[in-house]
LUMMARTI-370149 format. One record per atom (N, C-alpha, C, O): residue in one letter; x negated, y, z negated. Coordinates in steps of 0.001 Angstrom, whole numbers, padded with zeros to 6 digits, always signed. Each point is the difference from the previous one (the first is absolute). Layout:
N
aXYZ...
end
This chain:
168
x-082767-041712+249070x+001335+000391-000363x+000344-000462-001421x+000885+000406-000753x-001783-001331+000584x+001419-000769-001558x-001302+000433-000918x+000254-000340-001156x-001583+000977+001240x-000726+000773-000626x+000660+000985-000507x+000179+000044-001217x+000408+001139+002237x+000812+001213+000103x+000798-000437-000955x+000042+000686-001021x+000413-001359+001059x+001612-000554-000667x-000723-000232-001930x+000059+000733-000988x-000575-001886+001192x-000647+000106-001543x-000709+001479-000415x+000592+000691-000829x-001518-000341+001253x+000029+001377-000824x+001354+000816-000038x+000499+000257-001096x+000049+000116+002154x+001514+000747-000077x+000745-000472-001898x+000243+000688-000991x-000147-001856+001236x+000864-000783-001317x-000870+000112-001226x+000411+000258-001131x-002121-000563+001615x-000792+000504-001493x+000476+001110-000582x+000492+000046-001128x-000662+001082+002062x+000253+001139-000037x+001187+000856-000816x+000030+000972-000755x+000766-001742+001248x+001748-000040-000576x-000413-000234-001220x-000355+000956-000690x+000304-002708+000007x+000089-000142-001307x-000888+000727-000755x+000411+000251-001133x-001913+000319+001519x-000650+001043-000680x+000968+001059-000547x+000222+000064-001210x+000302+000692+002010x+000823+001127+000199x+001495-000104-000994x+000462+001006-000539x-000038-001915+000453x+000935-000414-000619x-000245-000228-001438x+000742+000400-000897x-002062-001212+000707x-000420-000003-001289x-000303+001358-000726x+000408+000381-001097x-001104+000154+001860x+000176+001989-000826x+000528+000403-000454x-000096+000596-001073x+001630-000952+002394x+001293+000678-000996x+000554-000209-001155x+000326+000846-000832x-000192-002294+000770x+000342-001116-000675x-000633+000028-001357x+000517-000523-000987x-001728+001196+000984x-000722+000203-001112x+000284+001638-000871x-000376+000224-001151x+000939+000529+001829x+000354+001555-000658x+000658-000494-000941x+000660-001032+000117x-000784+001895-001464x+000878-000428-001536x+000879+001567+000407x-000661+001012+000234x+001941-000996-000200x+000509+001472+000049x-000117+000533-001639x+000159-000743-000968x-000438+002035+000908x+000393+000196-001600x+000337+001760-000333x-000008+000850+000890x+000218-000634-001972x+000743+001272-000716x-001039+000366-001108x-000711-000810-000594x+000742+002272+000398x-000636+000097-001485x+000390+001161-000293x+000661+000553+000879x-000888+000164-002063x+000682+001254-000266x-001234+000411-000585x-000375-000980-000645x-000503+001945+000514x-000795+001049-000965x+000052+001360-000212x-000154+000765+000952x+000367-000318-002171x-000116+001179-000955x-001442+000603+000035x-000946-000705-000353x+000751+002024+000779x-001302+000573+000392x-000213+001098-000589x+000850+000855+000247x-001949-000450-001173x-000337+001464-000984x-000063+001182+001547x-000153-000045+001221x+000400+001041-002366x+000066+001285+001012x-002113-000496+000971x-000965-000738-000196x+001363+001616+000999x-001566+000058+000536x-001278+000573-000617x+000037+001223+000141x-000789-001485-000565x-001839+000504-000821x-001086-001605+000596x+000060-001229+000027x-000679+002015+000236x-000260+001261+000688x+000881+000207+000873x+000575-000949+000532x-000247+002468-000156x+000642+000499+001191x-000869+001490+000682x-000413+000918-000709x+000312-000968+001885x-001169+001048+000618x+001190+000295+000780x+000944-000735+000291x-001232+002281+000067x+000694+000483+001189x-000602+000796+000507x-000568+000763-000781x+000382-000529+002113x-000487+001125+000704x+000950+000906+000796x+000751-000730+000647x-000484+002018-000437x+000733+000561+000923x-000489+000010+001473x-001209+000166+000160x+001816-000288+000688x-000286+000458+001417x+000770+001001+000343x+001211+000131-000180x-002114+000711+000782x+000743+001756+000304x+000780-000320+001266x+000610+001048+000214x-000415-001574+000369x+000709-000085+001490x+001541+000767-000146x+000576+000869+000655x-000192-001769-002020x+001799+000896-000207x+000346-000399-001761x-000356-000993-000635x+001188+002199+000181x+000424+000197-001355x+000003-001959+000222x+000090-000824+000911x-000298+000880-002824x+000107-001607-000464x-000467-001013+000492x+000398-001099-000384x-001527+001245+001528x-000240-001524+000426x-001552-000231-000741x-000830+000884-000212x+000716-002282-000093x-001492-000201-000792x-000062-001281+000530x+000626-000547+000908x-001677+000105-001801x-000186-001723+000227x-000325-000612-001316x-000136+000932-000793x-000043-002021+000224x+000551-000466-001069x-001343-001171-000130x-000407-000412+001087x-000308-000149-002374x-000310-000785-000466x+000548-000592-001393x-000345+000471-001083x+001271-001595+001228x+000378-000164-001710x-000207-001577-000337x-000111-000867+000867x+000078+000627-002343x-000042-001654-000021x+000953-000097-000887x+000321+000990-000657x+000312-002239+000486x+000825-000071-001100x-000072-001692-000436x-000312-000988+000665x+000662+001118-001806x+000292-001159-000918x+001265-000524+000166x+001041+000646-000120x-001147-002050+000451x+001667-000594-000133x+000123-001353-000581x-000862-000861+000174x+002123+000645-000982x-000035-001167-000473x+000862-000991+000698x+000969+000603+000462x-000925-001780-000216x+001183-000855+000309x+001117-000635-000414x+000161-001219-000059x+001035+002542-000384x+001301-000338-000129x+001020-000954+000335x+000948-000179-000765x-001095-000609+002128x+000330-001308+000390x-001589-000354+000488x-000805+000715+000596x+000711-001766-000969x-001491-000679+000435x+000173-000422+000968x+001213-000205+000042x-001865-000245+001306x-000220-000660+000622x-001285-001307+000046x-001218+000168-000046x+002168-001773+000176x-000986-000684-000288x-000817-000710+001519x+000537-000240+001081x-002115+000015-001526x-000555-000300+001149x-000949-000964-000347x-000951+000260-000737x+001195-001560+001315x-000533-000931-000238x-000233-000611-001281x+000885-000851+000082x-001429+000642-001236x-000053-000004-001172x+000480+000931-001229x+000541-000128-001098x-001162+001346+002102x+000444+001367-001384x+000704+000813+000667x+000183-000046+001216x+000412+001133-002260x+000898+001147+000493x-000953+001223+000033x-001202-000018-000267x+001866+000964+000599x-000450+001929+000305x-000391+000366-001361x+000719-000782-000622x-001220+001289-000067x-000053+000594-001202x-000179+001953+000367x+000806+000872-000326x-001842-000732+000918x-000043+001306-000231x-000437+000751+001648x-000126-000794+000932x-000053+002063-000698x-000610+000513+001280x-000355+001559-000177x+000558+000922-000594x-001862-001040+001456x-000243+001599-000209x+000183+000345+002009x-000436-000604+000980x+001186+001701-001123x+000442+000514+001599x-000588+001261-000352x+000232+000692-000992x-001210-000443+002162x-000469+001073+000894x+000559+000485+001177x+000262-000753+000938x-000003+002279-000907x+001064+000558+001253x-000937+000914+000226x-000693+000569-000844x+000683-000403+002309x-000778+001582+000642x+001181-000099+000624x+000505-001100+000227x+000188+002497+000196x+001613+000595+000519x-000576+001360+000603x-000927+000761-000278x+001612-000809+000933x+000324+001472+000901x+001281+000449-000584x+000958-000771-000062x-000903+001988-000370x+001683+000341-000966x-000258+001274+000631x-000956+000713+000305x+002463-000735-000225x+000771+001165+000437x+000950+000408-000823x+000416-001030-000531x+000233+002039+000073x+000836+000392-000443x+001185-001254-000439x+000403-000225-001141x-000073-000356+002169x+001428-001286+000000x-000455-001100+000513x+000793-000778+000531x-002504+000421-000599x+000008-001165+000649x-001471-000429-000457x-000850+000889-000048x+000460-002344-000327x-001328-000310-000038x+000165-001049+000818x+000946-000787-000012x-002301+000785+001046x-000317-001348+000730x-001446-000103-000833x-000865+000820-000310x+001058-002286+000105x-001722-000273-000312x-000321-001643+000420x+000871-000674+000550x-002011+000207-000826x-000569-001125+000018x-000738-000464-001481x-000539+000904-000639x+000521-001636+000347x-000705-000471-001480x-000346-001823+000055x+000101-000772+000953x-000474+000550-002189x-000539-001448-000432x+000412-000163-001119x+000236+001110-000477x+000051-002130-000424x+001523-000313-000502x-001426-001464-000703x-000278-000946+000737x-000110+001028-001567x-000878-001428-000653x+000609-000804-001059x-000410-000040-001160x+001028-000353+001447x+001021-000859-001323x-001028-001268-000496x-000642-000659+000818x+000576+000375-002601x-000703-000559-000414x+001114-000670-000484x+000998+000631-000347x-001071-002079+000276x+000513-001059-000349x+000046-000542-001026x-001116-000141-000499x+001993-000279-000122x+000049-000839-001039x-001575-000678-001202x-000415-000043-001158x+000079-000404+002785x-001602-000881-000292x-000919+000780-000049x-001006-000453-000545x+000924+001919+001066x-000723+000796+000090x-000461-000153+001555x-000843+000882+000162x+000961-001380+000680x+000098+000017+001214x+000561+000855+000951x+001216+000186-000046x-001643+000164+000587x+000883+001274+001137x+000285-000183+001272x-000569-000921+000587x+001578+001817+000163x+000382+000127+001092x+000381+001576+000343x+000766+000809-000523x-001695-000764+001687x+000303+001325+000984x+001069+000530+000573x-000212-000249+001187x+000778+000566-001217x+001469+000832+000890x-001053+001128+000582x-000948+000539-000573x+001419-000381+001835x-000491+001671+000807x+001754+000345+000322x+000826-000821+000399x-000571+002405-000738x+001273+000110+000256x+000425+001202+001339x-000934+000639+000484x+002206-000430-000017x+000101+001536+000215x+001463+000561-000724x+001069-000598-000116x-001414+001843-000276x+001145+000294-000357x+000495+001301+000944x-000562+000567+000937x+001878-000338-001601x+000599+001585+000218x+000620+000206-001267x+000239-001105-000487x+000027+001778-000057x+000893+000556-000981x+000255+001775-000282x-000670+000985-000309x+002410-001419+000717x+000492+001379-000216x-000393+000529-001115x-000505-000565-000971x+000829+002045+001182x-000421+001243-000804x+000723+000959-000554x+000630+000409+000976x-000300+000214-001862x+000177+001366-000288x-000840+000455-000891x-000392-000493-001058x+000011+002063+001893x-001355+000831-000530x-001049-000706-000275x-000853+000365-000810x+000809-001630+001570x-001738-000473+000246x+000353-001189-001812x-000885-000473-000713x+002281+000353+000522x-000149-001460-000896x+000645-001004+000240x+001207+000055+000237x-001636-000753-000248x+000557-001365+000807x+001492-000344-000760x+000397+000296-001127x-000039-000711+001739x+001801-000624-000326x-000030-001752+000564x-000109-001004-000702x+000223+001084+001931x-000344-001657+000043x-001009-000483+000970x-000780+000889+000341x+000586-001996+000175x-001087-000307+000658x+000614-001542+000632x+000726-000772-000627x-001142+000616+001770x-000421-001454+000539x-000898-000085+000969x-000489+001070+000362x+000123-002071+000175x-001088-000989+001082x-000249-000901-000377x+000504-000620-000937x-001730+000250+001911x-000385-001659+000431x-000901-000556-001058x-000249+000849-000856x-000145-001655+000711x-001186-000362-000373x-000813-001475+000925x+000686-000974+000312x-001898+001038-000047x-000886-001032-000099x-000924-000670-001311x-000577+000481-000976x+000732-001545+001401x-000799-001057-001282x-001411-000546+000799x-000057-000971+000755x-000772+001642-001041x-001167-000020+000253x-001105-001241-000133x-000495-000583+000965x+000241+000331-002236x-000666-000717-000743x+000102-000130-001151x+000922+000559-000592x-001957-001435-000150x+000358-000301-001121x-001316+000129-000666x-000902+000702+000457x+000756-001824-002223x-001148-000093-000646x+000596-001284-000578x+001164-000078-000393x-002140-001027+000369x+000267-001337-000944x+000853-001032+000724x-000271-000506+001089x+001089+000321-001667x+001707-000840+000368x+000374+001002+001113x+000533-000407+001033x-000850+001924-001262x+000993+000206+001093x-000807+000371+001393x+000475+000813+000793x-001342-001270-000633x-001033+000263+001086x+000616-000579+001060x+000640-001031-000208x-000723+001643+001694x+000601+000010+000982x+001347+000279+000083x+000474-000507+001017x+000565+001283-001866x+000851+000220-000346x+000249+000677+001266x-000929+000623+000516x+002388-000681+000201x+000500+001024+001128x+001268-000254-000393x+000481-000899-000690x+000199+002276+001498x+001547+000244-000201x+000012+001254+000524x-000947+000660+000427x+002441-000306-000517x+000738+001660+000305x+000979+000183-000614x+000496-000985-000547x+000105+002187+000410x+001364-000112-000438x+000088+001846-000560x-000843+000842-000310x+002419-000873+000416x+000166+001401-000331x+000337+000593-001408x+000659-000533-000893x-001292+001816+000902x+000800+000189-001895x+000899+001523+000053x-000160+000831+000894x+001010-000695-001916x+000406+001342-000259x-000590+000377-001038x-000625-000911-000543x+000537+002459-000245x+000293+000057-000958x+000916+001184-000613x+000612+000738+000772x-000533-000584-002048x+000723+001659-000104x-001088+000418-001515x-000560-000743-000805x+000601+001944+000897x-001152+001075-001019x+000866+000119-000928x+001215-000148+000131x-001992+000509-001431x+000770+000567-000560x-000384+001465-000377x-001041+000424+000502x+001929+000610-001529x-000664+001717-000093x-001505-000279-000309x-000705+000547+000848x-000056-001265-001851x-001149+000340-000599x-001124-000776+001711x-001228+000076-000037x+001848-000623+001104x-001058-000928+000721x-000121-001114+000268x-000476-000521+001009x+001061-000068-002234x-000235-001736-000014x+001798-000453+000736x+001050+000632+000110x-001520-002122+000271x+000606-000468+000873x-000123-001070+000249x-001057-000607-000170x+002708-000184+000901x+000099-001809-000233x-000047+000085+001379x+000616+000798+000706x-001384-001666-000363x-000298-000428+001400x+000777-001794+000181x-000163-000792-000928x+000760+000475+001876x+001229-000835+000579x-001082-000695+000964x-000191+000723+000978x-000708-002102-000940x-000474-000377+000949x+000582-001444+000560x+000323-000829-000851x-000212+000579+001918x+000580-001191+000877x-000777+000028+001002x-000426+000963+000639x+000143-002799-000445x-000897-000479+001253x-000321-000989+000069x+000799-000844-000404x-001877+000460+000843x-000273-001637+000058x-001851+000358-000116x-000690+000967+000321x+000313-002735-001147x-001405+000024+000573x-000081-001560+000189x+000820-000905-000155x-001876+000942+000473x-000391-001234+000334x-001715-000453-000345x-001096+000240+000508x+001492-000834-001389x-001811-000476-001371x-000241-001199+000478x+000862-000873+000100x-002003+000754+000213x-000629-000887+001067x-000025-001367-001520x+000433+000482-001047x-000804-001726+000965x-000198-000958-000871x-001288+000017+000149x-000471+000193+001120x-000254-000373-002108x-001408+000019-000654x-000866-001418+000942x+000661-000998+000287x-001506+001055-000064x-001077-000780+001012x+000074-001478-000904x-000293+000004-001195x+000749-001351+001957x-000156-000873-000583x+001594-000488-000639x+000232-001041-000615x+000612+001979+000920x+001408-000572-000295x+000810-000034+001213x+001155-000426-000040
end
C-alpha cells in the first residue's frame, strides 16, 4: 500500500514539474507571397485543386527561447482549395538567432474568395529541434490575414517547453 502511495505522489510531482516548466509565448511573422507554388486541378467539381507552396517569413515580434530569439522560417503548405476554403497541413522550420532550429508541424484552414486566401488560423505542434533547441516540444494556435499580392502576417500563441541541456 504505502508503495502504491509513493509512486502515486512520484508520479504527481513528475507531472507537475512538466507543467511548471511550459514558457507561454507570442510572436508575430511577415511572410513573402508563395515560390515555389504548384497546383494541380482535380476534375471532381468547377475550382477544386490541391496546392504545394513554400514561403519565406521573417520575425516581426521575435519570440525568445532559451538563449536566442526566432530570426527567420521557411513554411511549406500542401492544401486542398476550394473556391472559399483551403484546408491543409504543412512544416513551419524556423531558424534561430544562433542558427539553430525548431520544427512546428501545423494545420490550417483559411477562408477564400475565388481560390485567394483572405485569412487563416490553426494549431500548431512543436516537434523538435537542432542544437540548444533539441528536444524542443510545445503547441499553440496562430491566425493570420493575406494580403492582394499573397504575402501575409501570421499571429502565433502557445507554450513550449525546452528541456535543460544534460548535466545542468
Amino acid at each position: 500500500m504505502i508503495s502504491r502511495f509513493l509512486l502515486a505522489t512520484s508520479l504527481l510531482f513528475v507531472a507537475a514539474g512538466a507543467v511548471f516548466a511550459q514558457t507561454p509565448f507570442s510572436g508575430e511573422m511577415q511572410c513573402t507571397p508563395p515560390s515555389p507554388s504548384y497546383s494541380v486541378d482535380i476534375p471532381d467539381t468547377d475550382g477544386h485543386s490541391a496546392i504545394l507552396q513554400q514561403t519565406t517569413c521573417n520575425w516581426t515580434q521575435q519570440v525568445q527561447i532559451g538563449p536566442t530569439k526566432t530570426a527567420q522560417s521557411v513554411a511549406t503548405l500542401s492544401a486542398d482549395v476550394m473556391p472559399t476554403k483551403l484546408t491543409g497541413n504543412g512544416v513551419n522550420v524556423i531558424t534561430m538567432g544562433n542558427g539553430d532550429r525548431v520544427v512546428i508541424v501545423f494545420h490550417t484552414v483559411i477562408a477564400a474568395s475565388n481560390k485567394l486566401p483572405q485569412s487563416a488560423e490553426g494549431t500548431f505542434t512543436i516537434t523538435g529541434g537542432t542544437g540548444q533547441m533539441s528536444g524542443i516540444t510545445g503547441k499553440g494556435t496562430f491566425t493570420g490575414l493575406f494580403n492582394t499580392d499573397g504575402s501575409a502576417t501570421y499571429r502565433l500563441q502557445g507554450e513550449f517547453v525546452l528541456p535543460k541541456p544534460a548535466g545542468q
